[in-house]
MARMARVO-226929 format. One record per residue: residue in three letters; x, y, z of N, C-alpha, C in turn. Coordinates in steps of 0.05 Angstrom, whole numbers, padded with zeros to 5 digits, always signed. Example, Ala and Ser with C-alpha at 12.3 -4.5 7.8 and 13.67 -1.06 7.14 Angstrom:
! MARMARVO-226929
ALA+00264-00114+00156+00246-00090+00156+00264-00066+00156;SER+00257-00045+00142+00273-00021+00143+00258+00001+00157;
END
This chain:
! MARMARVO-226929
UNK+01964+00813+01758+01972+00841+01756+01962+00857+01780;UNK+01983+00876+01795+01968+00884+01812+01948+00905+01812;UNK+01932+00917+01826+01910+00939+01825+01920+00971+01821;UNK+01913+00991+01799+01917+01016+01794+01905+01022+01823;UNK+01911+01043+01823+01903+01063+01847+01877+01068+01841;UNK+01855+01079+01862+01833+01081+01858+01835+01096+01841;UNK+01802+01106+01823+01787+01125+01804+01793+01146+01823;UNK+01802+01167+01811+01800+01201+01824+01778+01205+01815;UNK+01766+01206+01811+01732+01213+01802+01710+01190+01782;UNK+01687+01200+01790+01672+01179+01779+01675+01176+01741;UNK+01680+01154+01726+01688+01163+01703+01665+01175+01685;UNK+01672+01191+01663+01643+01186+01637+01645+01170+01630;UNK+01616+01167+01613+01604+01139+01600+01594+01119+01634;UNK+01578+01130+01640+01575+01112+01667+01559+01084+01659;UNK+01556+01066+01639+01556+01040+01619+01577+01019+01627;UNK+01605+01040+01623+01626+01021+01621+01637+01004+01650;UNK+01646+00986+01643+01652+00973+01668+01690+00974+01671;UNK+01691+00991+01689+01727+00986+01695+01739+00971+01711;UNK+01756+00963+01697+01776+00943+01711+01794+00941+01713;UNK+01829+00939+01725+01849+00920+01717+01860+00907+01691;UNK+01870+00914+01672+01877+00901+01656+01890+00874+01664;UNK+01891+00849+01648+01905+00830+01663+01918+00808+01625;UNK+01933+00798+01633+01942+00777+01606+01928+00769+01593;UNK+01898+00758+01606+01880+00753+01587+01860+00767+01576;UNK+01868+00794+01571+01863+00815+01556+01878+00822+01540;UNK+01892+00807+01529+01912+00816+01507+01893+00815+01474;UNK+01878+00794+01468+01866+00803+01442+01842+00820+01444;UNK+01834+00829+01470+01823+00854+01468+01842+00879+01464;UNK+01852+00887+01477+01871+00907+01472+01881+00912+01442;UNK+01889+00887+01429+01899+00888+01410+01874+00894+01394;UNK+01851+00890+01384+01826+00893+01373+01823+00926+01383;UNK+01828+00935+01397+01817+00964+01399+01833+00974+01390;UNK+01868+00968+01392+01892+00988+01377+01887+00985+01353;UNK+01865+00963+01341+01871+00963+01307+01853+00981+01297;UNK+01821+00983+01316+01806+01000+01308+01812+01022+01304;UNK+01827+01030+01332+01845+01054+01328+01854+01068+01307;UNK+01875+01044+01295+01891+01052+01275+01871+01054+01249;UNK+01859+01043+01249+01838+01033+01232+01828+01064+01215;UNK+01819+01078+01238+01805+01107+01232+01831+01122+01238;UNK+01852+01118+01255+01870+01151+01253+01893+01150+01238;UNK+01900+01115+01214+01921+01115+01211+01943+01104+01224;UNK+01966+01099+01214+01983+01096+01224+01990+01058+01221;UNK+02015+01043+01232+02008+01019+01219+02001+00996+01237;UNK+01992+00992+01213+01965+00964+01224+01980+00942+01239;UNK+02010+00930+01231+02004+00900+01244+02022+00911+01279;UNK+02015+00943+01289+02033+00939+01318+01999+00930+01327;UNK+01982+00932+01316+01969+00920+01335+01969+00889+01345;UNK+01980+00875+01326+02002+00851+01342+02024+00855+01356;UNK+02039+00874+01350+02065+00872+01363+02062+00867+01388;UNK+02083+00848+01401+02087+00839+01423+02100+00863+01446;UNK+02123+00878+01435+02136+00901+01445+02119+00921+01458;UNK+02088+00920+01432+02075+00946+01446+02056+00934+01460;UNK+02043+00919+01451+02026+00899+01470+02036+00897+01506;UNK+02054+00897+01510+02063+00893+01531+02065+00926+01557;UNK+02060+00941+01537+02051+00962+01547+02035+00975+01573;UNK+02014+00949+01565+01988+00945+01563+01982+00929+01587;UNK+02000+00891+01581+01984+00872+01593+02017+00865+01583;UNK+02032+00853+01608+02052+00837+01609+02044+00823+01633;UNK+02080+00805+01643+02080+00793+01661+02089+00806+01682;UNK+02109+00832+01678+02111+00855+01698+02091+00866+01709;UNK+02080+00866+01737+02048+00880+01738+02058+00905+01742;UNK+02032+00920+01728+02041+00956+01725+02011+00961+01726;UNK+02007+00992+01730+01983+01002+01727+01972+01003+01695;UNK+01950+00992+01691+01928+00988+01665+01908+00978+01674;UNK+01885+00995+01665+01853+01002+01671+01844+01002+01642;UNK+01830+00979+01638+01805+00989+01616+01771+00994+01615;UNK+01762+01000+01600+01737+01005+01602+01718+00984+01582;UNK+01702+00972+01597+01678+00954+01572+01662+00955+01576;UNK+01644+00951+01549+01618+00955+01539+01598+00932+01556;UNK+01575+00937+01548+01553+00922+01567+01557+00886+01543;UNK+01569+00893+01531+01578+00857+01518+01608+00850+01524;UNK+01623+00866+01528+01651+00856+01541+01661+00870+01519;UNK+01661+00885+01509+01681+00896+01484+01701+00918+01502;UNK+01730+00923+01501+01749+00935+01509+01742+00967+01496;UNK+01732+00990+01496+01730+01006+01482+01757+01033+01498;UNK+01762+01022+01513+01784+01051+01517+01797+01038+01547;UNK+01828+01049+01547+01843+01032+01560+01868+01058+01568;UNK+01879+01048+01587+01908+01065+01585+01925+01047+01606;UNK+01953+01060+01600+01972+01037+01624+01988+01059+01620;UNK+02007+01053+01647+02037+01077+01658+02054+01048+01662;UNK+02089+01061+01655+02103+01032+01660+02126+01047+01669;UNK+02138+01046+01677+02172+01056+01697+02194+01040+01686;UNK+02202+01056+01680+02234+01043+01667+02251+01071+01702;UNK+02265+01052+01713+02284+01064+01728+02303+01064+01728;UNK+02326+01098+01722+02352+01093+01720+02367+01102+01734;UNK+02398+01113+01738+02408+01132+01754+02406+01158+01751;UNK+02411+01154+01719+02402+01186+01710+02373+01201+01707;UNK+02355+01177+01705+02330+01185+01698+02308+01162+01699;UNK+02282+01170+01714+02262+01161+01721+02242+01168+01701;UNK+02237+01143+01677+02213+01150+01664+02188+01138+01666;UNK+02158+01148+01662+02145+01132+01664+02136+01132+01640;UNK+02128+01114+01619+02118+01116+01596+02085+01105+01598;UNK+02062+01131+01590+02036+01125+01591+02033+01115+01558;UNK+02010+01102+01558+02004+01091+01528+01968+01090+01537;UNK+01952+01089+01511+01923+01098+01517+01908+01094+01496;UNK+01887+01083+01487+01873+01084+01469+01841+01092+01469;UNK+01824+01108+01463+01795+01108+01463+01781+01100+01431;UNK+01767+01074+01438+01750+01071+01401+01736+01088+01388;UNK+01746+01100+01367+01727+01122+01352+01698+01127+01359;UNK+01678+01101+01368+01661+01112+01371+01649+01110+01399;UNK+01680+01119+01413+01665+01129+01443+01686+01149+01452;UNK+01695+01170+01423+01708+01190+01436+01689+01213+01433;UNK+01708+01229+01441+01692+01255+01450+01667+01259+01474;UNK+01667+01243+01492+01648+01239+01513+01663+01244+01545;UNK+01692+01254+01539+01706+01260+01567+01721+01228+01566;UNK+01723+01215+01559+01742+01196+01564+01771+01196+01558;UNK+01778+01204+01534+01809+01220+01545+01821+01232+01563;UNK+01798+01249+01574+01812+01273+01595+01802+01251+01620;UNK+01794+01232+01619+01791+01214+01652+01817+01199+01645;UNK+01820+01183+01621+01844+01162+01630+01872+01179+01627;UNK+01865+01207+01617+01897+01219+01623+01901+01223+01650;UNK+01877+01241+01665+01887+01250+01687+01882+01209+01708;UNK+01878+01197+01700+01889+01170+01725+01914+01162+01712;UNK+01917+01168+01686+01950+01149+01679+01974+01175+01693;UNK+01967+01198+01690+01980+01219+01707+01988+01212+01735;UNK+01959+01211+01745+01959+01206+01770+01981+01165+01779;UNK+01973+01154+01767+01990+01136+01772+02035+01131+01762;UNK+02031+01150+01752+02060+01155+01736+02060+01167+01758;UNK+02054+01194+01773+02064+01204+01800+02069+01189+01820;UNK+02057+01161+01827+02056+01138+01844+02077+01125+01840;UNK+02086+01119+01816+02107+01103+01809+02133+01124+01818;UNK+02130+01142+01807+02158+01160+01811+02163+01173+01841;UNK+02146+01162+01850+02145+01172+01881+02160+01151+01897;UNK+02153+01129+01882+02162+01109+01898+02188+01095+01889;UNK+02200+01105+01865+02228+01094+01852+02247+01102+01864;UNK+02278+01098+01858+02298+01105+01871+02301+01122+01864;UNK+02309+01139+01873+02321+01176+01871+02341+01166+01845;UNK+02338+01189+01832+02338+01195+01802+02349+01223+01796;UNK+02370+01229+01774+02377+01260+01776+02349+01277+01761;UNK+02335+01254+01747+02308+01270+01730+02286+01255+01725;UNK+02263+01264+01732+02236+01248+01733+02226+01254+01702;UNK+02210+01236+01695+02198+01243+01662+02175+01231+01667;UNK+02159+01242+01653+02130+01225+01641+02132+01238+01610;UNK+02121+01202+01600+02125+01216+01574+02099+01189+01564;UNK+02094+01204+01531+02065+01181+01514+02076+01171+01497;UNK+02071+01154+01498+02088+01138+01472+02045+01137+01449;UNK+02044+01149+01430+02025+01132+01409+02035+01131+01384;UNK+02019+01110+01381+02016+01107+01346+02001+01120+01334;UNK+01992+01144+01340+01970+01155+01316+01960+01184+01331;UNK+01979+01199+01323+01974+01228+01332+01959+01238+01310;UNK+01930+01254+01327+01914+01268+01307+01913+01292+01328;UNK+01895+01320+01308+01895+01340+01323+01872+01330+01347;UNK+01859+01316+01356+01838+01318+01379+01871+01311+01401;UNK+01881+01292+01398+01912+01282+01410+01925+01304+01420;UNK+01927+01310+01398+01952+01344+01409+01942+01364+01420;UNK+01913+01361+01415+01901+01383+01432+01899+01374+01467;UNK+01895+01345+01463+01890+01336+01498+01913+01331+01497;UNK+01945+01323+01497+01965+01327+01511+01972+01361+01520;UNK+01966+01379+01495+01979+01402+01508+01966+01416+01532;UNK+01939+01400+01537+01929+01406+01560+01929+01394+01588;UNK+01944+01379+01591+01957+01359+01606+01991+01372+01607;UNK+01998+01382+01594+02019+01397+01591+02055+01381+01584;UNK+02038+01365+01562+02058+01347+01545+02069+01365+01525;UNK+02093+01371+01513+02115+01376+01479+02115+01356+01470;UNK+02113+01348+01442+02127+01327+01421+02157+01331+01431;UNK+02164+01306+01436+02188+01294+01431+02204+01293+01404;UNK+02189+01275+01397+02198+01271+01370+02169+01261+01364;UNK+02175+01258+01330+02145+01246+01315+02159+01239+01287;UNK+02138+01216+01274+02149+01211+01247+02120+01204+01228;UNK+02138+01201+01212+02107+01195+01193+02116+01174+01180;UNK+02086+01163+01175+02078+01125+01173+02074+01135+01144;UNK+02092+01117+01124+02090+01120+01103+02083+01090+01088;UNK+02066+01087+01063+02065+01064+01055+02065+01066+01017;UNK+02075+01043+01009+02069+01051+00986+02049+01017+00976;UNK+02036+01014+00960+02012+00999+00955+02027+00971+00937;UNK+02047+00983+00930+02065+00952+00906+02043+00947+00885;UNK+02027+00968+00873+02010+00969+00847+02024+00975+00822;UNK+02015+00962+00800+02031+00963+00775+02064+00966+00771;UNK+02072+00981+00755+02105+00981+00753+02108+00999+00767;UNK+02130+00985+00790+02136+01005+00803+02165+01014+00788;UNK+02176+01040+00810+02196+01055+00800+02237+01041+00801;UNK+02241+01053+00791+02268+01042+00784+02297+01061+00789;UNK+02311+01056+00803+02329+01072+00804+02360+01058+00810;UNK+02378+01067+00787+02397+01050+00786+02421+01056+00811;UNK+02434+01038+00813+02452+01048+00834+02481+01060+00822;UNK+02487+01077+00839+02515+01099+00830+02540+01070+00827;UNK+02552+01085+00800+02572+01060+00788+02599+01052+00802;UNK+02603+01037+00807+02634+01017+00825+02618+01014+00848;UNK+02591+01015+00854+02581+00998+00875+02575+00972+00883;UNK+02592+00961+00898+02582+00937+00900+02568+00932+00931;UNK+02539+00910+00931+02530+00901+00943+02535+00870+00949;UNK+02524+00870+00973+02523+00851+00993+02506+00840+01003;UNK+02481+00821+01015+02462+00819+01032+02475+00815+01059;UNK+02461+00820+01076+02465+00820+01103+02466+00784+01119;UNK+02492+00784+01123+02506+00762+01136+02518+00777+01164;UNK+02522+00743+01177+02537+00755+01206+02569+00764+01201;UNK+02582+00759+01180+02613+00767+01176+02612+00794+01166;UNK+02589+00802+01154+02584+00829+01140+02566+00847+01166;UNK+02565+00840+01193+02549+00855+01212+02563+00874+01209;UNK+02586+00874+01216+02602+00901+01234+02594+00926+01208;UNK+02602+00907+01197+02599+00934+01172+02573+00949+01157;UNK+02565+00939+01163+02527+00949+01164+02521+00966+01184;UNK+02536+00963+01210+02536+00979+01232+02554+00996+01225;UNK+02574+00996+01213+02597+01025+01204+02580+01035+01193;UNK+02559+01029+01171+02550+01050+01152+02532+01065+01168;UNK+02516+01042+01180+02488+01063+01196+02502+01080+01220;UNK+02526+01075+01231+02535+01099+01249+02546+01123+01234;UNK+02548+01114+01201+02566+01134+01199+02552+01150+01178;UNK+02525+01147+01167+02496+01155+01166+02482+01163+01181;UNK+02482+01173+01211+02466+01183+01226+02474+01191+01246;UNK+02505+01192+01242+02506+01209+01266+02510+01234+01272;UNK+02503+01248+01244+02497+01273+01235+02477+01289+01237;UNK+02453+01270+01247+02428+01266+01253+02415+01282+01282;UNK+02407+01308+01286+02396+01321+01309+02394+01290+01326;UNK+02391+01302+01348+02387+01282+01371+02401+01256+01367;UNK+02412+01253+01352+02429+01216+01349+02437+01204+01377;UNK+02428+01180+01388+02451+01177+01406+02457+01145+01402;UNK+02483+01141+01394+02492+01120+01379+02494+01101+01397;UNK+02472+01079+01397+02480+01055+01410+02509+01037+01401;UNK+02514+01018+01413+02541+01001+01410+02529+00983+01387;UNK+02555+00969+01378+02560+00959+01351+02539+00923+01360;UNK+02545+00921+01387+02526+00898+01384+02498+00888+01402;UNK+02491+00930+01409+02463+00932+01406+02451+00932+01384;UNK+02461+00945+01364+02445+00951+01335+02443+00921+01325;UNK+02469+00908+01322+02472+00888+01308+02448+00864+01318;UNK+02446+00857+01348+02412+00849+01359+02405+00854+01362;UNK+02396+00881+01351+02366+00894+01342+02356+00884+01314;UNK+02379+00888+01307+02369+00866+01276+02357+00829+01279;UNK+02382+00826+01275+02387+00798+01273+02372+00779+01297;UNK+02370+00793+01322+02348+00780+01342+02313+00777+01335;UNK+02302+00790+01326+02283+00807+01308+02275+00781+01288;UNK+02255+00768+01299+02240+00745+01292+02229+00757+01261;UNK+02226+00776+01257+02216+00784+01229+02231+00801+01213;UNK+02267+00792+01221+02284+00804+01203+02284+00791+01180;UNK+02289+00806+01161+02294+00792+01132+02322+00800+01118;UNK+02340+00777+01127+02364+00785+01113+02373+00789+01082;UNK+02349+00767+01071+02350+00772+01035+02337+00805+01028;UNK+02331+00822+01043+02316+00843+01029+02346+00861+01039;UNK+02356+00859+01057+02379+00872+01075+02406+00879+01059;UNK+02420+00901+01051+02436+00894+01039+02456+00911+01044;UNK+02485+00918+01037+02504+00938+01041+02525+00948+01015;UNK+02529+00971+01021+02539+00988+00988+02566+00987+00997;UNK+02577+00983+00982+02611+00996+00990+02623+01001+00967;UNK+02638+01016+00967+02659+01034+00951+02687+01027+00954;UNK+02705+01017+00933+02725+01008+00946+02730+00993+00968;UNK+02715+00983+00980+02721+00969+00996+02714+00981+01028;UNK+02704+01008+01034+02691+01022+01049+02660+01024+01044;UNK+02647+01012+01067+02610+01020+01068+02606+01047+01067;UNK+02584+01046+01041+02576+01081+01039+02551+01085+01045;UNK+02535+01058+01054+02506+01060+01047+02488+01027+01063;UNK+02474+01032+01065+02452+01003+01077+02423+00999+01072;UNK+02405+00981+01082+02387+00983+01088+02379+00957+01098;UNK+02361+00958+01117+02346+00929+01135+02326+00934+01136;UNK+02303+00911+01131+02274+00903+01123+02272+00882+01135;UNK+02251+00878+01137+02230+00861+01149+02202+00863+01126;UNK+02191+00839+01125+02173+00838+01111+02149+00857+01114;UNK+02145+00865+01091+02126+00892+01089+02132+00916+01101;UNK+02169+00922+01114+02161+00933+01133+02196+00947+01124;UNK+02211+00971+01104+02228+00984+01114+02240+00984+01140;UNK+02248+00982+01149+02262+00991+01174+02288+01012+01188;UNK+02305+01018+01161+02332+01028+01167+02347+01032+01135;UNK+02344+01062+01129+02358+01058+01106+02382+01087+01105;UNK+02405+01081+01103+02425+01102+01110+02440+01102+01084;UNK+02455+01135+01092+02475+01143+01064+02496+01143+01082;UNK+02517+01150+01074+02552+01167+01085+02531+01194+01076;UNK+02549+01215+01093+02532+01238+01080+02552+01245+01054;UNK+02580+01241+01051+02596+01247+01027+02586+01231+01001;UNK+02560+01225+01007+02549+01194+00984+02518+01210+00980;UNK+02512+01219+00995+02481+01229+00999+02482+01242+00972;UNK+02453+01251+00945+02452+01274+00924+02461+01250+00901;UNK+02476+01216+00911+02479+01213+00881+02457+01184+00877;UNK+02435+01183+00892+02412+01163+00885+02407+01128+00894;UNK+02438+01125+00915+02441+01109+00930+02414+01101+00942;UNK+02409+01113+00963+02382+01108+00978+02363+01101+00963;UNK+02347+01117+00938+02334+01104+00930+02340+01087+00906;UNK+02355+01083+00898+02360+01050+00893+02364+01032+00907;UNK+02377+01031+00928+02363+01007+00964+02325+01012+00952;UNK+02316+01031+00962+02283+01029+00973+02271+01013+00945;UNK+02276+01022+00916+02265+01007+00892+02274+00976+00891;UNK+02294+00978+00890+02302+00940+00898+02292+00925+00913;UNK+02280+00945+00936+02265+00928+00966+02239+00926+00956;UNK+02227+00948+00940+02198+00945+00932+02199+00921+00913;UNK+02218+00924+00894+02214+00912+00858+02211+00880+00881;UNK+02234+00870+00892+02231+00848+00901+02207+00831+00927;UNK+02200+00862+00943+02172+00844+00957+02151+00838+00944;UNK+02151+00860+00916+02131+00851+00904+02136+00825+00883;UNK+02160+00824+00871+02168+00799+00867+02148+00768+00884;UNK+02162+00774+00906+02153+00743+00931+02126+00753+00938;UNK+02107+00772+00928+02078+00777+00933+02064+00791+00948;UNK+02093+00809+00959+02080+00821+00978+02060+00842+00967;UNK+02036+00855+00976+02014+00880+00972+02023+00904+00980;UNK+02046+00910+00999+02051+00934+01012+02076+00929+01017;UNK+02085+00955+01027+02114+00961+01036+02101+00997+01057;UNK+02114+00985+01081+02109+01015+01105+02132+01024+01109;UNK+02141+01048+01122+02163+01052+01135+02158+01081+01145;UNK+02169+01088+01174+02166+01116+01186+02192+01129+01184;UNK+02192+01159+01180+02203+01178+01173+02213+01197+01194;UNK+02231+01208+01203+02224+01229+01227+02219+01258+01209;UNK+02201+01267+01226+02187+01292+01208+02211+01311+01204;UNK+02236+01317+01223+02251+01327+01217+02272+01319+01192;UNK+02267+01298+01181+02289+01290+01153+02268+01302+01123;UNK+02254+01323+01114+02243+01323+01093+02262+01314+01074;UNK+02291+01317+01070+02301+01304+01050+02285+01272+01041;UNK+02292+01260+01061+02283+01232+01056+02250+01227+01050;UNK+02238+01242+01061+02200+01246+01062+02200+01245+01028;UNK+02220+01260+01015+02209+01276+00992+02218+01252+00975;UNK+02239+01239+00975+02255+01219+00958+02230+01192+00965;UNK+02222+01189+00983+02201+01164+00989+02172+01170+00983;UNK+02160+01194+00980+02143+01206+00958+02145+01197+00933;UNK+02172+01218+00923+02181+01205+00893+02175+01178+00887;UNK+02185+01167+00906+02184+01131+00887+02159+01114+00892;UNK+02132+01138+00899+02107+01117+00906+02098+01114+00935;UNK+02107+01141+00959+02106+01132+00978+02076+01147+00998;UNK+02060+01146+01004+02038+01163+01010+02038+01159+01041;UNK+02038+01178+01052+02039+01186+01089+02014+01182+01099;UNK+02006+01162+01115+01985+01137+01124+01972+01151+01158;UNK+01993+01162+01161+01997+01168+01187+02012+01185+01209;UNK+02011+01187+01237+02033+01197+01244+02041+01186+01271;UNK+02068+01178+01282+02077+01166+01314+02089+01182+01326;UNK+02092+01178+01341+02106+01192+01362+02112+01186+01396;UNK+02123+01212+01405+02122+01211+01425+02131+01237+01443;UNK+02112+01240+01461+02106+01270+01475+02122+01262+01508;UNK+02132+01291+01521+02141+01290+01541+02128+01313+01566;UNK+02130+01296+01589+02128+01328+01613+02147+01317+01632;UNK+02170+01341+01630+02197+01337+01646+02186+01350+01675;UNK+02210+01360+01689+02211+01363+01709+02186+01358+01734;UNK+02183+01332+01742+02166+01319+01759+02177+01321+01784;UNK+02199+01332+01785+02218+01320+01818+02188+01331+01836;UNK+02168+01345+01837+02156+01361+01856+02136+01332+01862;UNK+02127+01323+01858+02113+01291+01852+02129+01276+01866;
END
């Protein structure tokens, strides 16, 4: 991996030893995102995920600096990554400090070097009609929102990490009558993708990928589960869906001419009644804070808000 740009200043915590992040720092990294999550919330197994992991410590070298303890423990980290387009130059920063070495100035050091290195990158990309820096975390708390807005980040968007526990009887909700279901097969793709385009594209900000992006976003997805996956139709038209992954909601849509008659949650009770069936302990899924309809229906059936994700932006960089 190659070398971040020097330290702009000497860091706090003068203990820690900084370095380079490199590949064989990956179950450190991952051990500090869980502590993370651990105390602010939010869900536990991305601190495996490979997607976000890579953030961090891939085979692409990018700028990532962490900080360790006088025994090698990873306690606070950050990385900047460049996605370059024609329309737009982003850099996406990601960052973690362990609960018990915040509040000592180490936020405000690895913002202003992941800053300073996102300016490096965008300096040096191909001309772009718009420069971005933006944060991608898993676990926005107020100390968070207070140090982005001082760095001079907006929420993008944000959702909330919801879980429900699969304790005792859970809830039950029948599905609206002449519905017939489906589980999710490859002859039944297209039409799983009719429902979810035609469920969200009503949706502030939507912007509708193609019929066979969505479709391998699923089905590529080493921890899809097509038995939990299923599709509603009416006459012979999709009114409704949903796709799971074990322990894990992922996508559950109405028609909006279908929304008010209990569709949705009869998908989410079927998905619970049956993980807990095969043993599962939990069921997660995130929300965008702007749908309270849906917040309030996934309450109803047992659902308690764990957390919150997101992601914050600072536009106009062309001066960088």
């Amino acid at each position: 991996m190659t070398n971040p740009t020097p330290l702009l200043s000497p860091p706090p915590t003068p203990n820690l030893l900084w370095r380079p992040l490199a590949s064989a720092d990956r179950d450190a990294v991952s051990a500090l995102i869980a502590a993370c999550i651990a105390q602010d919330g939010g869900i536990p197994f991305i601190a495996n995920d490979e997607s976000f992991l890579e953030q961090f410590v891939a085979d692409v070298p990018h700028p990532a600096l962490g900080g360790f303890d006088d025994v090698g423990q990873l306690v606070a980290c950050a990385a900047a990554r460049l996605d370059a387009e024609s329309e737009e130059n982003r850099v996406t920063l990601v960052g973690n400090v362990h609960p018990a070495y915040r509040r000592r100035g180490l936020g405000n050091f690895l913002m202003t070097w992941a800053i300073a290195q996102a300016q490096a990158l965008l300096a040096s990309a191909p001309q772009a009609e718009h420069n971005a820096i933006s944060i991608r975390t898993e676990s926005i708390t107020p100390d968070a929102e207070t140090l982005y807005a001082r760095f001079q980040f907006t929420q993008a968007v944000a959702s909330n990490v919801m879980r429900h526990a699969l304790q005792g009887a859970l809830p039950t909700a029948p599905f609206p009558p002449d519905i017939t279901l489906a589980q999710w097969s490859d002859a039944l793709a297209e039409k799983f993708f009719e429902a979810f385009h035609a469920s969200f594209r009503d949706r502030p900000g939507f912007v509708a990928p193609s019929a066979q992006e969505w479709i391998s976003c699923q089905s590529d997805d080493p921890d899809f589960s097509p038995d939990l996956s299923w599709l509603a139709s009416h006459a012979g038209q999709p009114v409704g869906f949903i796709v799971c992954a074990p322990r894990w909601l992922s996508q559950v849509g109405v028609r909006p001419e279908w929304r008010g008659r209990g569709l949705g949650a009869a998908f989410v009770a079927q998905m619970l009644q049956q993980t807990q069936r095969e043993g599962g302990t939990e069921v997660l899924l995130d929300v965008n804070v702007n749908n309270p309809t849906a917040t309030r229906v996934y309450a109803r059936l047992g659902f308690e808000v764990v957390g919150r994700r997101g992601r914050y932006v600072r536009k106009s960089e062309g001066e960088f």
